[in-house]
N, C-alpha and C positions, 0 to 999 in steps of 0.2 A: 434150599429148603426153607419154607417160612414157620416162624417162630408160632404156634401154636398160642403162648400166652401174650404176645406181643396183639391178637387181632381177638380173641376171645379168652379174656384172666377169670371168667366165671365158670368156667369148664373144670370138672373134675371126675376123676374116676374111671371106670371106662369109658364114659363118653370122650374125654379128654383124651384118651387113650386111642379109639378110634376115627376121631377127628385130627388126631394126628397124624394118623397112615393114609386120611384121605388127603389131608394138604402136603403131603412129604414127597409128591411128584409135580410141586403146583409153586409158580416163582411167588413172588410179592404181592404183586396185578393181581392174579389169578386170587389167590387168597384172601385176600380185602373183597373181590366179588363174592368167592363161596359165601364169606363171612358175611357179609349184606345180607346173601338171601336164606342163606341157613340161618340167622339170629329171626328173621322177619316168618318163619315156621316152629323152632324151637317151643317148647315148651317145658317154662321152669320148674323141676320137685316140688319146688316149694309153694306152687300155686297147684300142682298137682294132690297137695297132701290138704290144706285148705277148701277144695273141691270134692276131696273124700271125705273130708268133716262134715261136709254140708250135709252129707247122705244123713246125717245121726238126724237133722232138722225138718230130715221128709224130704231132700230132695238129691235123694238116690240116684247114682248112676253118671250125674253131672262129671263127672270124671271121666269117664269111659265117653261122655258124647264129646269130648275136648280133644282125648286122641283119636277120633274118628273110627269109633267102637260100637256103631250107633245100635246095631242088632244086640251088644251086653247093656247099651244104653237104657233100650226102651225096655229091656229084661230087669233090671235092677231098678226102675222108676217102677214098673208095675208091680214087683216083689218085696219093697221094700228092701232093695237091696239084697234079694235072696233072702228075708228074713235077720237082715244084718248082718250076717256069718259073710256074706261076698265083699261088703263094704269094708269091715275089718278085715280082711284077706285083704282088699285092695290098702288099707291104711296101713298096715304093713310093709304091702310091697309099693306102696308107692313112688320111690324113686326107681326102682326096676321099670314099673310103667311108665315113666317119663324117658327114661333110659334106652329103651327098648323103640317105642316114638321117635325120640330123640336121632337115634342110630339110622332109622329109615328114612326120616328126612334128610340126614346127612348125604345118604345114599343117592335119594332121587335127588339133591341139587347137584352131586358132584358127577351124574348121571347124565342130568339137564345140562350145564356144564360142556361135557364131553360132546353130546349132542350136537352141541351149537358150534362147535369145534375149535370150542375156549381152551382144551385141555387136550394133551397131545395122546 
Protein backbone atom coordinates (compact mmCIF):
# COMPACT_ATOMS: atom_id res chain seq x y z
CA UNK A 1 0.00 0.00 0.00
CA UNK A 2 1.70 3.42 -0.75
CA UNK A 3 1.97 5.91 1.72
CA UNK A 4 -0.59 8.73 0.72
CA UNK A 5 1.48 11.67 2.45
CA UNK A 6 4.80 10.09 1.36
CA UNK A 7 3.71 11.15 -2.69
CA UNK A 8 1.07 14.10 -2.01
CA UNK A 9 1.74 16.03 2.09
CA UNK A 10 -0.72 18.86 0.57
CA UNK A 11 -3.65 16.63 0.70
CA UNK A 12 -6.22 17.04 3.24
CA UNK A 13 -9.64 16.15 4.36
CA UNK A 14 -11.58 14.24 2.20
CA UNK A 15 -9.80 14.57 -0.59
CA UNK A 16 -7.00 12.93 1.35
CA UNK A 17 -9.37 10.65 2.35
CA UNK A 18 -10.42 9.55 -1.00
CA UNK A 19 -7.05 9.56 -2.61
CA UNK A 20 -6.27 7.26 -0.31
CA UNK A 21 -8.72 4.47 -1.13
CA UNK A 22 -7.79 5.18 -4.61
CA UNK A 23 -3.80 4.35 -4.22
CA UNK A 24 -4.55 1.59 -1.32
CA UNK A 25 -4.65 -1.21 -4.36
CA UNK A 26 -1.69 0.64 -6.20
CA UNK A 27 2.29 -0.56 -5.38
CA UNK A 28 4.86 2.41 -5.27
CA UNK A 29 5.39 2.67 -9.34
CA UNK A 30 1.84 2.75 -9.73
CA UNK A 31 1.39 5.73 -7.12
CA UNK A 32 4.26 8.15 -8.02
CA UNK A 33 2.43 7.79 -11.81
CA UNK A 34 -1.27 8.40 -10.37
CA UNK A 35 0.51 11.19 -8.40
CA UNK A 36 2.18 12.80 -11.64
CA UNK A 37 -0.86 13.02 -13.43
CA UNK A 38 -3.45 13.73 -10.71
CA UNK A 39 -1.13 16.82 -9.35
CA UNK A 40 -0.80 18.12 -13.25
CA UNK A 41 -5.19 18.26 -13.13
CA UNK A 42 -5.79 19.16 -9.34
CA UNK A 43 -6.83 22.30 -8.48
CA UNK A 44 -5.74 24.08 -5.24
CA UNK A 45 -8.70 25.68 -2.57
CA UNK A 46 -6.80 28.07 -2.10
CA UNK A 47 -6.51 29.34 -5.77
CA UNK A 48 -10.08 28.23 -5.89
CA UNK A 49 -11.23 30.96 -3.17
CA UNK A 50 -8.77 33.77 -4.85
CA UNK A 51 -10.76 33.17 -8.24
CA UNK A 52 -14.07 33.62 -6.32
CA UNK A 53 -12.77 37.04 -4.99
CA UNK A 54 -12.32 38.09 -8.23
CA UNK A 55 -16.09 37.71 -8.88
CA UNK A 56 -16.35 40.83 -6.17
CA UNK A 57 -13.89 42.83 -9.18
CA UNK A 58 -16.47 42.22 -12.06
CA UNK A 59 -15.05 39.08 -13.00
CA UNK A 60 -17.77 36.71 -12.00
CA UNK A 61 -17.76 33.22 -12.58
CA UNK A 62 -13.81 32.77 -13.29
CA UNK A 63 -14.16 29.99 -10.68
CA UNK A 64 -16.65 27.89 -12.13
CA UNK A 65 -14.73 28.22 -15.83
CA UNK A 66 -11.52 26.64 -13.89
CA UNK A 67 -13.41 23.65 -12.84
CA UNK A 68 -14.86 23.18 -16.20
CA UNK A 69 -18.41 24.56 -15.20
CA UNK A 70 -18.37 26.67 -18.23
CA UNK A 71 -22.46 26.77 -18.68
CA UNK A 72 -22.43 28.42 -14.47
CA UNK A 73 -19.41 30.13 -15.97
CA UNK A 74 -20.87 32.13 -18.67
CA UNK A 75 -24.31 32.41 -16.19
CA UNK A 76 -22.31 34.06 -13.35
CA UNK A 77 -20.07 36.53 -15.86
CA UNK A 78 -23.46 37.60 -17.41
CA UNK A 79 -25.15 37.90 -13.90
CA UNK A 80 -22.86 39.37 -11.98
CA UNK A 81 -22.46 36.46 -10.45
CA UNK A 82 -26.28 35.99 -9.91
CA UNK A 83 -26.31 39.26 -8.55
CA UNK A 84 -23.53 38.38 -6.09
CA UNK A 85 -25.73 36.01 -3.91
CA UNK A 86 -24.03 32.75 -6.19
CA UNK A 87 -20.41 34.21 -5.80
CA UNK A 88 -20.78 34.37 -1.99
CA UNK A 89 -22.47 30.86 -2.03
CA UNK A 90 -19.43 29.84 -4.06
CA UNK A 91 -17.02 31.91 -1.41
CA UNK A 92 -18.37 29.88 0.96
CA UNK A 93 -18.16 26.72 -0.32
CA UNK A 94 -15.19 26.97 -2.05
CA UNK A 95 -13.21 24.25 -0.84
CA UNK A 96 -16.27 21.80 -1.42
CA UNK A 97 -15.90 23.12 -5.15
CA UNK A 98 -12.27 22.32 -5.43
CA UNK A 99 -13.15 19.20 -3.48
CA UNK A 100 -15.61 17.86 -5.34
CA UNK A 101 -13.30 18.70 -8.98
CA UNK A 102 -10.70 17.49 -7.10
CA UNK A 103 -12.47 13.89 -6.45
CA UNK A 104 -13.40 13.44 -10.33
CA UNK A 105 -10.11 14.05 -11.49
CA UNK A 106 -8.89 11.65 -9.10
CA UNK A 107 -11.39 9.23 -10.50
CA UNK A 108 -10.76 9.67 -14.34
CA UNK A 109 -6.68 9.18 -13.75
CA UNK A 110 -7.16 6.22 -11.74
CA UNK A 111 -9.73 5.28 -14.35
CA UNK A 112 -7.24 6.23 -17.21
CA UNK A 113 -4.76 4.19 -15.29
CA UNK A 114 -6.89 0.99 -15.29
CA UNK A 115 -7.38 1.51 -18.86
CA UNK A 116 -3.98 1.43 -19.98
CA UNK A 117 -3.82 -1.74 -17.77
CA UNK A 118 -1.40 0.01 -15.30
CA UNK A 119 -3.59 -1.15 -12.51
CA UNK A 120 -4.78 -4.53 -11.97
Amino acid sequence: MANVFHFMPDLDGEELAYVNVLLASMDDAQAQQFTLMYRARRKDPQMMLILTLLGFLGLAGIQRFVINQIGMGILYFLTGGLCYVGTIIDLVNYRKLANEYNQRQAYEVASLMRSMGQLG
